[in-house]
Structures are given as structure tokens and as C-alpha cells.
LOVOPA-173300 format. One line per 2 residues: number of its first residue (from 0); their letters; for each residue x, y, z of N, C-alpha, C. Coordinates in Angstrom, 3 decimals, always signed. Layout:
BEGIN
NUM	A	X:Y:Z:X:Y:Z:X:Y:Z | ... $
END
This chain:
BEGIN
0	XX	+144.535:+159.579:+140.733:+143.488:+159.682:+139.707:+142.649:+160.924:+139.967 | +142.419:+161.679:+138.850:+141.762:+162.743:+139.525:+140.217:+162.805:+139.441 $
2	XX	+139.495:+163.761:+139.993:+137.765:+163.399:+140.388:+137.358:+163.296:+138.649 | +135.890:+162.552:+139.045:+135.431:+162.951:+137.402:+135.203:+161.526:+136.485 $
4	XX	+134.752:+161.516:+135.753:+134.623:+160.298:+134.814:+135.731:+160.923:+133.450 | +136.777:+159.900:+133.816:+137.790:+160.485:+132.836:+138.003:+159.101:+131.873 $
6	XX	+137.498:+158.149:+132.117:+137.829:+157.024:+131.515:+137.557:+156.887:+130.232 | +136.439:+157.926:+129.809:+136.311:+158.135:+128.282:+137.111:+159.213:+127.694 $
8	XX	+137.703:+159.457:+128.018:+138.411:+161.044:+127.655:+138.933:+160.749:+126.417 | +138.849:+161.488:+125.547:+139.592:+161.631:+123.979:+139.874:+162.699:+123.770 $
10	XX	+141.242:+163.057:+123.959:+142.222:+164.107:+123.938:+143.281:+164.066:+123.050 | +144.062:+165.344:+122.436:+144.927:+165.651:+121.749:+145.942:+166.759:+122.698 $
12	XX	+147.037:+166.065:+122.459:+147.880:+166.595:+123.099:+148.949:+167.508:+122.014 | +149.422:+168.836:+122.134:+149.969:+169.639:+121.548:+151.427:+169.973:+122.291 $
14	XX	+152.467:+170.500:+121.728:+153.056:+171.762:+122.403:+154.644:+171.537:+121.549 | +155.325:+172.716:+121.641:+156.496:+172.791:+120.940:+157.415:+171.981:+121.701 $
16	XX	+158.870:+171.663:+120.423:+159.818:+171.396:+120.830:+160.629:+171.522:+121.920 | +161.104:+170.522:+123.370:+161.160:+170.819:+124.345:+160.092:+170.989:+125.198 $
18	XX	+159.122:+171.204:+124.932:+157.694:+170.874:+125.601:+157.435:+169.453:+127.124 | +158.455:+168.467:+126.522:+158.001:+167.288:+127.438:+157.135:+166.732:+126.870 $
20	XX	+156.657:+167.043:+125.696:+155.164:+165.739:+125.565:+155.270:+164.577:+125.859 | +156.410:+164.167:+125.514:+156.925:+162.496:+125.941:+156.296:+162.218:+127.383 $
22	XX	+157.016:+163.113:+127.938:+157.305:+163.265:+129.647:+155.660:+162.916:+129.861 | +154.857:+164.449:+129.788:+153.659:+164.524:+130.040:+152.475:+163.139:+129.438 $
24	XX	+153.052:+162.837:+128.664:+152.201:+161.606:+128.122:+152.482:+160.668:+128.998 | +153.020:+159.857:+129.291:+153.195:+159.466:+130.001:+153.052:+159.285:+131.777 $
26	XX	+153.358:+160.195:+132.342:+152.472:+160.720:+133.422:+150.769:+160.733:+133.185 | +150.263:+161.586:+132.078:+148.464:+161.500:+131.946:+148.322:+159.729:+131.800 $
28	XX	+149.157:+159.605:+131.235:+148.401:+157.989:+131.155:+148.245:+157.256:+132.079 | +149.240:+157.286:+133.038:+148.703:+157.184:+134.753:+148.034:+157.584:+135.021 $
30	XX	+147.924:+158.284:+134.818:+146.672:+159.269:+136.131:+145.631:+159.280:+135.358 | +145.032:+158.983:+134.245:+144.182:+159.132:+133.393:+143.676:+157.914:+133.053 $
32	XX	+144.123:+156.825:+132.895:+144.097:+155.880:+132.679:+143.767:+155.715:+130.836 | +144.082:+156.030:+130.162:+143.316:+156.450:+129.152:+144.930:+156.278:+128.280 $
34	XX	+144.964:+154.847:+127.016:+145.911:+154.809:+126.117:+146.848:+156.633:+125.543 | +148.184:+156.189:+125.737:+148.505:+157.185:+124.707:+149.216:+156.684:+123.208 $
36	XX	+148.602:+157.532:+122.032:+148.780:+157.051:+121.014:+149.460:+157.828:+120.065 | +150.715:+157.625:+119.398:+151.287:+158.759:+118.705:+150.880:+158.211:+117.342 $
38	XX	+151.589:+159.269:+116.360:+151.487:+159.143:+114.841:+152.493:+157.915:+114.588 | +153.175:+158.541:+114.872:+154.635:+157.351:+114.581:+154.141:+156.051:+114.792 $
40	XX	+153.529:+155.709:+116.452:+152.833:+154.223:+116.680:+151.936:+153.711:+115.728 | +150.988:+155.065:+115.073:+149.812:+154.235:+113.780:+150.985:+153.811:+112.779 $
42	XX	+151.590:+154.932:+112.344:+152.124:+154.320:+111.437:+153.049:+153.121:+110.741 | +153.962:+152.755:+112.169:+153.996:+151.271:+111.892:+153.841:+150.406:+112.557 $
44	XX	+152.275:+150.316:+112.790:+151.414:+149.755:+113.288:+150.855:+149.388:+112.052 | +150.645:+149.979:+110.687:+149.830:+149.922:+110.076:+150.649:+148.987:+108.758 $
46	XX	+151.741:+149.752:+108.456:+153.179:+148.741:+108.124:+153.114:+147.793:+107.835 | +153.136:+147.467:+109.305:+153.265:+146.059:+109.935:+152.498:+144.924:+109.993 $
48	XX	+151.077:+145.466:+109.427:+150.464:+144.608:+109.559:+150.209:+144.644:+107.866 | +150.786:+145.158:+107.395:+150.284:+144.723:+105.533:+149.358:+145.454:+105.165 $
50	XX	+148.763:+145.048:+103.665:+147.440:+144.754:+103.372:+147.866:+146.083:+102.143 | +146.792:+146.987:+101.800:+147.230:+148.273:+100.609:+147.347:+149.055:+101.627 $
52	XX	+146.852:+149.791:+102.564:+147.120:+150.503:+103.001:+148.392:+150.997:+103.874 | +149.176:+149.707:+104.743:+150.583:+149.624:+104.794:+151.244:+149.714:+104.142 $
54	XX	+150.902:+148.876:+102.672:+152.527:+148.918:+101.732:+152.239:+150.703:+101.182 | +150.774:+151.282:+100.673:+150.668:+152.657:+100.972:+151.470:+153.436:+101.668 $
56	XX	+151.789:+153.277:+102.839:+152.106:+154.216:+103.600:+153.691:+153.926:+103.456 | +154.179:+152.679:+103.907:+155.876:+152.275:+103.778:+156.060:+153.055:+102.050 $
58	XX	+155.478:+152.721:+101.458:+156.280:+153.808:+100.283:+156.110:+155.125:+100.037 | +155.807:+156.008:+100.835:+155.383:+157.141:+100.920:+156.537:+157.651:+101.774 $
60	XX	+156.696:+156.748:+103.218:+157.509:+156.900:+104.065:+158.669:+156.401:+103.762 | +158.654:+155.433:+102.850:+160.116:+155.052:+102.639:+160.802:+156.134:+100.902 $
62	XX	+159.622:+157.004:+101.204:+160.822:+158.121:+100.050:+160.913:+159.355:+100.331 | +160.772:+159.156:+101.598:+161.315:+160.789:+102.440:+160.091:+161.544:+102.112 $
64	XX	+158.997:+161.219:+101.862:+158.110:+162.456:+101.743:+157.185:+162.221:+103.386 | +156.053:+163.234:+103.577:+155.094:+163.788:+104.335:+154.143:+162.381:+104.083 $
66	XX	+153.715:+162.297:+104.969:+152.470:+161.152:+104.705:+151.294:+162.001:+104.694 | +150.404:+162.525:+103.091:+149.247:+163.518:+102.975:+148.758:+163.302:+104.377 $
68	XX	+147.602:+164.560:+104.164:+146.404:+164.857:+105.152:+145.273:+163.160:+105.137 | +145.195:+163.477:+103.380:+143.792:+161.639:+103.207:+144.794:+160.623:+104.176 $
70	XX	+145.536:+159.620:+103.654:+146.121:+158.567:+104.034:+146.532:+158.763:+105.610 | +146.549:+160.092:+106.044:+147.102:+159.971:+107.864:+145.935:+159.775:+108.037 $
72	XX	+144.627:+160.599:+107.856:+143.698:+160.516:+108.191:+142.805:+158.620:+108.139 | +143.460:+158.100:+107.020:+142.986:+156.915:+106.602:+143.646:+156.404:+107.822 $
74	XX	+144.695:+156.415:+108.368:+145.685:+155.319:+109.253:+145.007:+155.543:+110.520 | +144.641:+156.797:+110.716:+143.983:+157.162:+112.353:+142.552:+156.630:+112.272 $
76	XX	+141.826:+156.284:+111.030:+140.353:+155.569:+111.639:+140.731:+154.222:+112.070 | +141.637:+153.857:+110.708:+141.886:+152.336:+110.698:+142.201:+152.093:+112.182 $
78	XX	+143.200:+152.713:+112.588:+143.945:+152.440:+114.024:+142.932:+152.191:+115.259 | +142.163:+153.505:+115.205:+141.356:+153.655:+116.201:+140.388:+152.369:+116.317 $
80	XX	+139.745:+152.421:+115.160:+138.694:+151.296:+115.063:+138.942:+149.653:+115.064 | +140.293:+148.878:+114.589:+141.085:+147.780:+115.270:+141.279:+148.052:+116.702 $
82	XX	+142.148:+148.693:+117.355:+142.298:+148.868:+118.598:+141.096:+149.241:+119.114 | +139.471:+149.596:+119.265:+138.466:+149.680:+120.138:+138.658:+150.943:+120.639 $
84	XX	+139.512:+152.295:+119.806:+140.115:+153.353:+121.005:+139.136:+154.582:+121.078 | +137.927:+154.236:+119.952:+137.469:+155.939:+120.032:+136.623:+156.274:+121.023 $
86	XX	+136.528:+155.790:+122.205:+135.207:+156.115:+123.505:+137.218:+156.643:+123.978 | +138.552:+156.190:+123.998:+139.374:+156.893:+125.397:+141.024:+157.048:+124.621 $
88	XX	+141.655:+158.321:+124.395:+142.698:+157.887:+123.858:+143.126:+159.379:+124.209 | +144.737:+159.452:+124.025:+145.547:+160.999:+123.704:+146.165:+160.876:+122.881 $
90	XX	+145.891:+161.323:+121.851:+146.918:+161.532:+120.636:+147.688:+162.899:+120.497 | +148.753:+162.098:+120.266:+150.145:+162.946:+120.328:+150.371:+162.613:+118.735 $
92	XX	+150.544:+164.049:+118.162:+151.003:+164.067:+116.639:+149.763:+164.151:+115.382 | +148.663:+163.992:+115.989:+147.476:+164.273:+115.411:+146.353:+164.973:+115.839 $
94	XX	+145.419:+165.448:+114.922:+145.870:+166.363:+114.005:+146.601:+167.312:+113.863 | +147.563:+167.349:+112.792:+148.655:+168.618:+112.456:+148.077:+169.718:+111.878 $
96	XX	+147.023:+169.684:+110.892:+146.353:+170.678:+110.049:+145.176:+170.659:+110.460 | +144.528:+171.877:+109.603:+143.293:+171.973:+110.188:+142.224:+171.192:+109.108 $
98	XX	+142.584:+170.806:+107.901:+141.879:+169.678:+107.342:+141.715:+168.343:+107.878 | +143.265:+167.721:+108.175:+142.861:+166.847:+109.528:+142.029:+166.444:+110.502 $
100	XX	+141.694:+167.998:+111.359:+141.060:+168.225:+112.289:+139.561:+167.882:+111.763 | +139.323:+168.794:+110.919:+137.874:+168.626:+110.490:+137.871:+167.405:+110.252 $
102	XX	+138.562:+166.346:+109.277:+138.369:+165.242:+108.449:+137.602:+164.367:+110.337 | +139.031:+164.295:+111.253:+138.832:+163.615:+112.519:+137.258:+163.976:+113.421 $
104	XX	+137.272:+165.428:+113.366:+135.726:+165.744:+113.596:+134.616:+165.010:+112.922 | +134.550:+164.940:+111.853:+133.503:+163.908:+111.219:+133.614:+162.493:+111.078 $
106	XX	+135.120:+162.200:+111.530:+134.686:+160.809:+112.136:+134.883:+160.279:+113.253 | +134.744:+161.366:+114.130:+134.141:+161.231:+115.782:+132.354:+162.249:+115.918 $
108	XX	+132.208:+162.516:+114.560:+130.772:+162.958:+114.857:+129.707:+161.510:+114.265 | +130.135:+160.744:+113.422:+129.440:+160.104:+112.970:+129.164:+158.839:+113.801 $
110	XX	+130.091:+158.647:+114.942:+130.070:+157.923:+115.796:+129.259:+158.205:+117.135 | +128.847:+159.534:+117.017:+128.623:+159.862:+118.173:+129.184:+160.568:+119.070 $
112	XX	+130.455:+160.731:+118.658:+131.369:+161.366:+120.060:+132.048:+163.198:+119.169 | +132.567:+162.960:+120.357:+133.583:+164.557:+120.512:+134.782:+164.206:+120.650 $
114	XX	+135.569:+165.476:+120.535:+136.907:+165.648:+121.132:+136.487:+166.407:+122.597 | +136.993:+166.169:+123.655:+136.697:+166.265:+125.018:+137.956:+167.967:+124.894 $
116	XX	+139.047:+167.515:+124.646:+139.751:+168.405:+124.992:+141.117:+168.627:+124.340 | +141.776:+169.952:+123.965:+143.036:+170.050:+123.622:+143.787:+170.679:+124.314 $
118	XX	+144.789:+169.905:+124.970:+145.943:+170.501:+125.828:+146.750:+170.942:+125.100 | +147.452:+172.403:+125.446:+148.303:+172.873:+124.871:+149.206:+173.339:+125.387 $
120	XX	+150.265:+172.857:+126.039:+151.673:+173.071:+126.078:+152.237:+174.427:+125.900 | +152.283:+175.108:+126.566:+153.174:+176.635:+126.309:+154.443:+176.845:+126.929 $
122	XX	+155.004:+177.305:+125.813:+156.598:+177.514:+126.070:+157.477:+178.302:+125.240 | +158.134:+179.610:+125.987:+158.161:+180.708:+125.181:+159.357:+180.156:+124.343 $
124	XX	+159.953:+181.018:+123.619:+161.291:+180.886:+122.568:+162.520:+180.419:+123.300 | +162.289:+181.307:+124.837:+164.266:+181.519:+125.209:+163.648:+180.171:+125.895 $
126	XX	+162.834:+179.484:+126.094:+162.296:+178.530:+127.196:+163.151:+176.849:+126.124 | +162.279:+177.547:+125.221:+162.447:+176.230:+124.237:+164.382:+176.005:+124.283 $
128	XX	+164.712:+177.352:+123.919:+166.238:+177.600:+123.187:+167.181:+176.919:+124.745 | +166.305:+177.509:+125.745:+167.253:+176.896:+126.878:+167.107:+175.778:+127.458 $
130	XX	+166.144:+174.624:+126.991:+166.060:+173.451:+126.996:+166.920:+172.731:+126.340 | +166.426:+173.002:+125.039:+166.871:+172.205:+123.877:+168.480:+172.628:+123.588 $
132	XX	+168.615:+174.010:+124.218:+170.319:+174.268:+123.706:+171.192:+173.570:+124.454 | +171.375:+173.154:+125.967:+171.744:+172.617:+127.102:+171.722:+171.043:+127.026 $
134	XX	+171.176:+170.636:+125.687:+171.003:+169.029:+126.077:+172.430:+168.957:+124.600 | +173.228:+167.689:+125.793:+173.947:+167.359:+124.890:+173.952:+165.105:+125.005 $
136	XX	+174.690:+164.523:+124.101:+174.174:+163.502:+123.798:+175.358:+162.772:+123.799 | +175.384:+161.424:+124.079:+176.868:+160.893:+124.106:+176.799:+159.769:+122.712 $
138	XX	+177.954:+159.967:+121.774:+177.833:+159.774:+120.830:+178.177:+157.928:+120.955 | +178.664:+157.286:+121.831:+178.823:+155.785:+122.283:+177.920:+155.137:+122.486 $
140	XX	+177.011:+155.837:+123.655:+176.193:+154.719:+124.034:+174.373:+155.726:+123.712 | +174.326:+157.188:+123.296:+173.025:+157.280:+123.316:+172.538:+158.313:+124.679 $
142	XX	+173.275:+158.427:+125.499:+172.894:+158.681:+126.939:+172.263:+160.701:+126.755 | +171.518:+161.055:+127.345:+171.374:+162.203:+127.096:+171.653:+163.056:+128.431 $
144	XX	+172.026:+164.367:+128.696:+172.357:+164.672:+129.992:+172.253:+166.037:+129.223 | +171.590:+167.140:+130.500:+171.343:+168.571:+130.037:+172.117:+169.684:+130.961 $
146	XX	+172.739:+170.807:+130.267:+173.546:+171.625:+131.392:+173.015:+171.749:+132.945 | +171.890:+171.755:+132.860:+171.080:+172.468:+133.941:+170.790:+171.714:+135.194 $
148	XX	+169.625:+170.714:+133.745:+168.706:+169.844:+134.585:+169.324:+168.124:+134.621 | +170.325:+167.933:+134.067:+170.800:+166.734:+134.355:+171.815:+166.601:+133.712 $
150	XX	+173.295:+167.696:+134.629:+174.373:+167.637:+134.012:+175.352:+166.269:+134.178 | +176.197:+166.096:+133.496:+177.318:+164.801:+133.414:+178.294:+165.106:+135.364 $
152	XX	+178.581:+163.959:+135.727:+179.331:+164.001:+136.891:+180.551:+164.770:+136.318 | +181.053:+164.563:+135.311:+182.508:+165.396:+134.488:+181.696:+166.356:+133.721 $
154	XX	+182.094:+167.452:+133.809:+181.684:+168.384:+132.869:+182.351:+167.592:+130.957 | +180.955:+167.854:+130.343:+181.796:+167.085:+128.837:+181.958:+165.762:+129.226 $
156	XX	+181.721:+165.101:+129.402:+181.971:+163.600:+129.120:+180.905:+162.512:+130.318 | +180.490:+161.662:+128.915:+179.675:+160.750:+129.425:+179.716:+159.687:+130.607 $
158	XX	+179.394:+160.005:+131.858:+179.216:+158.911:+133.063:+179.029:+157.502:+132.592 | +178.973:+157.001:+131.591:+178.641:+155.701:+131.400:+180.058:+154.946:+130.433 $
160	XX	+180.798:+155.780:+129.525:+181.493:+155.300:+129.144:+182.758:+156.694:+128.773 | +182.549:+157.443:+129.237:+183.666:+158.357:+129.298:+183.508:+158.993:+128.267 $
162	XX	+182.911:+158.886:+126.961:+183.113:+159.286:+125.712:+182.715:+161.117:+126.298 | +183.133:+161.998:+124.973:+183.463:+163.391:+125.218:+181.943:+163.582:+124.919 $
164	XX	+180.890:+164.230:+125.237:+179.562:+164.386:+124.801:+179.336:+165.740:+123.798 | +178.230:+165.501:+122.675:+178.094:+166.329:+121.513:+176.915:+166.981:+121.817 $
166	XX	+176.672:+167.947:+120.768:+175.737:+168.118:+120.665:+174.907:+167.881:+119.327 | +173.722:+167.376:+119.265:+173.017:+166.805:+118.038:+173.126:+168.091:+117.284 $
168	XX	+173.411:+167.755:+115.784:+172.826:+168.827:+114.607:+171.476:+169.655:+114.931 | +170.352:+168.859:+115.369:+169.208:+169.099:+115.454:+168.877:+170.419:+117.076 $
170	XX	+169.831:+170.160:+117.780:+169.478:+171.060:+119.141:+171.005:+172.308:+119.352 | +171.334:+172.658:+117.207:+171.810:+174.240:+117.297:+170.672:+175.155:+117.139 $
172	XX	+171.044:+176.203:+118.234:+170.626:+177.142:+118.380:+169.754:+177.545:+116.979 | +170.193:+177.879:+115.626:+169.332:+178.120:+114.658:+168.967:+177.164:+114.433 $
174	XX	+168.768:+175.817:+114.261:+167.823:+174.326:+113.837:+166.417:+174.283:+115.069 | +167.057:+174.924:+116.289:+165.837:+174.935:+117.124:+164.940:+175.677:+116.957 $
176	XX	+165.357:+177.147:+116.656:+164.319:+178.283:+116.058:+163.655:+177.710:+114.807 | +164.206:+177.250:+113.954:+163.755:+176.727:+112.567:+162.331:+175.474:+113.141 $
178	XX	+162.739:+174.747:+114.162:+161.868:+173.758:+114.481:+160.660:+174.233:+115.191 | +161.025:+175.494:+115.704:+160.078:+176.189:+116.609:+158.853:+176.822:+115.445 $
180	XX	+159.911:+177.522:+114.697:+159.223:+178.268:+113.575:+158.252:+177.657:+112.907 | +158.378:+176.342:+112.343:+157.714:+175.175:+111.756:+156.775:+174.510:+112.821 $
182	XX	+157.102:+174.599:+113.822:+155.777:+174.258:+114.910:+154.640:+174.948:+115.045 | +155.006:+177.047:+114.830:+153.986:+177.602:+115.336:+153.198:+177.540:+114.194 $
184	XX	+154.267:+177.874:+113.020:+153.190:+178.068:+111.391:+152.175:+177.275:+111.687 | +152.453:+175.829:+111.869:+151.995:+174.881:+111.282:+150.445:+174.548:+112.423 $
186	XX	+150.987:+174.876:+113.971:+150.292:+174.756:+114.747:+148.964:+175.941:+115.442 | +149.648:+176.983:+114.834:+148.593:+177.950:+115.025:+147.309:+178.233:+114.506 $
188	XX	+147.110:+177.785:+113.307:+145.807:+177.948:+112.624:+144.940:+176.589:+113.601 | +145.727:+175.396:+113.882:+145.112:+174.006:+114.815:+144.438:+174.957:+115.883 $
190	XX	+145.205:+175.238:+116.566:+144.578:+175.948:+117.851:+143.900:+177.227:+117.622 | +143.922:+177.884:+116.566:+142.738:+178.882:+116.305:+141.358:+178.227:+115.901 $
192	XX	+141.463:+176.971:+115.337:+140.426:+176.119:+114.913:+139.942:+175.605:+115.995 | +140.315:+175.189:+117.219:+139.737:+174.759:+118.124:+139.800:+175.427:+119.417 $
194	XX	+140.204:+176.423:+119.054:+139.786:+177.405:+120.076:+138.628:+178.154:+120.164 | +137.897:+178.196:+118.591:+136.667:+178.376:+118.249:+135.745:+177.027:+118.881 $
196	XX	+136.122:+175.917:+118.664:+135.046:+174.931:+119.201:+135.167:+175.377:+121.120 | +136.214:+175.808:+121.541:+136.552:+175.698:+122.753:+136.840:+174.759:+123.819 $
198	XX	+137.751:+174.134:+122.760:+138.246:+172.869:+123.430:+139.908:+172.981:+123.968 | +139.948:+173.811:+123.619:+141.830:+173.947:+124.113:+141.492:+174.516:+125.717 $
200	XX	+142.605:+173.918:+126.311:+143.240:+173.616:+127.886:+144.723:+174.015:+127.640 | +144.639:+175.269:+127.833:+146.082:+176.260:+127.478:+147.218:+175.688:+129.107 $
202	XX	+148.126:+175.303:+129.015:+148.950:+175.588:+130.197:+150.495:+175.604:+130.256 | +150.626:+176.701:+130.933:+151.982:+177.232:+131.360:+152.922:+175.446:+131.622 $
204	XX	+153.872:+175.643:+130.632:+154.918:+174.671:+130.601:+156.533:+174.632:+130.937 | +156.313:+176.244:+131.588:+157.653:+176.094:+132.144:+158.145:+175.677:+134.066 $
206	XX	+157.479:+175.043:+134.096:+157.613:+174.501:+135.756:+157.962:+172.969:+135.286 | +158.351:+172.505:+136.607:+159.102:+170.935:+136.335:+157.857:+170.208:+136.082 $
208	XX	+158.298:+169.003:+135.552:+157.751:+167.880:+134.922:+156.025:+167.478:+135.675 | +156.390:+167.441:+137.458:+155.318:+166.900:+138.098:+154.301:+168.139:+138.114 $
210	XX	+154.659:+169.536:+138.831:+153.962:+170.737:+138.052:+153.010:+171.045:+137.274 | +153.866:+170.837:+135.901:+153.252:+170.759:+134.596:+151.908:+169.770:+134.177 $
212	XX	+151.995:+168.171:+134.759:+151.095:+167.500:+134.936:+149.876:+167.750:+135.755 | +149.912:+168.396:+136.579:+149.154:+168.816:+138.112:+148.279:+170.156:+136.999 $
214	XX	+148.991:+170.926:+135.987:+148.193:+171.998:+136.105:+147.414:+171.251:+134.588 | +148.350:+170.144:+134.074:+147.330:+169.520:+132.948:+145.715:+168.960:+133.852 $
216	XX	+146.181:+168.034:+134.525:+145.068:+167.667:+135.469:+143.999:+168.264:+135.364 | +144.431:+170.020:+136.195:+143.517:+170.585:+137.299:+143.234:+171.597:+135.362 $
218	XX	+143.356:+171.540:+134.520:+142.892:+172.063:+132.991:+142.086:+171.355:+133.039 | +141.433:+169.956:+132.901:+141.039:+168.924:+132.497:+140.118:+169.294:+133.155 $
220	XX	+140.106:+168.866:+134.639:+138.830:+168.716:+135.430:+138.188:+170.338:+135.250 | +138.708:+170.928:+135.230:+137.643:+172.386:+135.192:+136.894:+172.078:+133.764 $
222	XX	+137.753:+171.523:+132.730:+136.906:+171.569:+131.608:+135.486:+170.894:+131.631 | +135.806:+170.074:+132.102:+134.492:+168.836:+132.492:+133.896:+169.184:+133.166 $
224	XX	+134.138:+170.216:+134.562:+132.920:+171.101:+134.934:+132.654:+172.565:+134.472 | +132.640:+173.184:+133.119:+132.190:+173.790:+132.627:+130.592:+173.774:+132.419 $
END
């Protein structure tokens, strides 16, 4: 656990494709003690439990479109405020825009609170391309294994059931740039917006998994003694 009163922390977690957010979420939530909460979890969370604003969202989501800026924004008070989460949380997947952002600013100002901090994940192009290009997937059972960092005992073929291993549509070389591309558009004006409040916690994301956590950490605690 690291020094500090972190138990209130309300953080947003960022970073491109291949990034680890999974990874890193997971780890902060240990060491942080502090829920992690994605978009995907509000959303059928919210589903699931009915009412207009679920069947709202299931038909929005169930016709292939974007769930607007209003209605995400509607699902993240709702969420927060059932679950008790706005004094400690990391959200992963929110805010995407910078209307978002603001909308979420005014309803963590009206409460009283802040955003403590935005971690941001950095990871250059060939970083991303040589993550994401190296992972291949076994089409039987699901299993994932990467050239590098966690190759198959057989070169090509899955340790668990032999099958020949693929690679997803989604991790060719041009679908990754395309995903990258659509990350920065979309993510750069976010972090110019709150880089003005001065809440972003920039860190180098190409070191291994435990690394990467250690320098999220040691981001964190300097922020809090600013």
C-alpha cells in the first residue's frame, strides 16, 4: 500500500491499445484499495437492472450504435450514486470526450469533490504494433499466447489443445494503427483538457507489468504531495 490517504482517490485511468489497462487496473486496485469501474460494467449494470434508463441504453446498444455523451453520462451518475462510489473509484473508459469530462466535472463539483488524478499510459506506435502484432489466439479454446512475452511450447499451436493458433482480425498490423489512430483523435483533446486542470500523471508504459505499476504508484503519491 503506498504512503498517503489514498482511500478516497477518484481516478481515471487512460492509455492506448496494448497499454495493459486491464493488467494495471487490477494491480492499482490492490494496492489502492479503491473499486475499479469500467464503462462496459455501468453499462450492464444498468441493463440489468431495468427501469427507462436500461431498456434506454439495451436499445441503443442493441443497434450497433455509440451510447451518446447525455445517456453515458446519465449511466455514470446513476452508477456511482447506487454503488456509494463517488468519495473512491478508477474509471476505465470514462470520460472519452471532453463534453463528458466537463458534464462529470459538474457532477463531482456539486458534490463537493474533484477528480484527484489522470493516469496516462504512454506507448509509442512500434510499442503498441509490437504488442498487439505478436499476440496470437487459439481459435478452440480462447487461450492467448504472444511471440515474445508468452510464446506457445510449439511454435503455432496451442498448449492446451493443439489447435494451430490465429491471429484475430482486430491485432493486423493496419486494424491496430486504425485503433491507435481512433484512440489518439479521440483521446487527445481529453488530456489537453485536463492537462490544463493539471491532473494528468503521464507514465512511461513500456517496462513490464510490475514496473509500470510502481511508476503509476510513485505518479500518484507525488501528486498528492504537490
Amino acid at each position: 500500500m503506498m504512503a498517503g490517504n489514498t482511500s478516497g482517490m477518484r481516478i481515471v485511468l487512460l492509455g492506448p491499445p496494448g497499454a495493459g489497462k486491464g493488467t494495471q487496473a487490477k494491480k492499482l486496485v490492490d494496492a489502492l484499495g479503491i473499486p475499479h469501474v469500467s464503462t462496459g460494467d455501468m453499462f450492464r449494470r444498468m441493463v440489468a437492472l431495468g427501469g427507462d434508463l436500461g431498456v434506454r441504453i439495451q436499445a441503443i446498444i442493441g443497434s450497433g450504435h455509440l451510447v451518446p455523451d447525455a445517456e453515458t453520462c446519465e449511466v455514470v451518475e446513476t452508477f456511482l450514486t447506487r454503488e456509494s462510489l463517488w468519495d473512491r473509484f478508477m474509471l476505465d473508459g470514462f470520460p472519452r470526450t471532453v463534453p463528458q469530462a466537463e458534464t462529470f466535472d459538474s457532477m463531482l463539483s456539486k458534490r463537493g469533490k474533484r477528480l484527484d488524478a489522470v493516469v496516462a499510459i504512454d506507448l509509442s506506435e512500434q510499442n503498441v504494433l509490437a504488442r498487439l502484432g505478436g499476440r496470437k489466439s487459439c481459435p478452440k479454446c480462447g487461450s492467448v499466447y504472444h511471440d515474445v512475452s508468452l510464446p506457445p511450447k510449439m511454435a503455432g499451436l496451442c498448449d492446451r489443445d493443439g489447435a494451430r493458433l490465429t491471429v484475430r482480425e482486430d491485432d493486423q498490423p493496419e486494424k491496430i494503427l486504425e485503433r491507435l489512430r481512433v484512440y489518439v483523435r479521440q483521446t487527445q483533446p481529453l488530456l489537453d483538457y485536463y492537462e490544463r486542470a493539471g491532473s494528468v500523471r503521464r507514465v512511461d508504459g513500456t517496462a513490464d507489468a510490475g514496473e509500470v505499476s510502481a511508476r503509476i504508484l510513485a505518479a500518484l503519491r507525488d501528486g498528492q504531495n504537490d
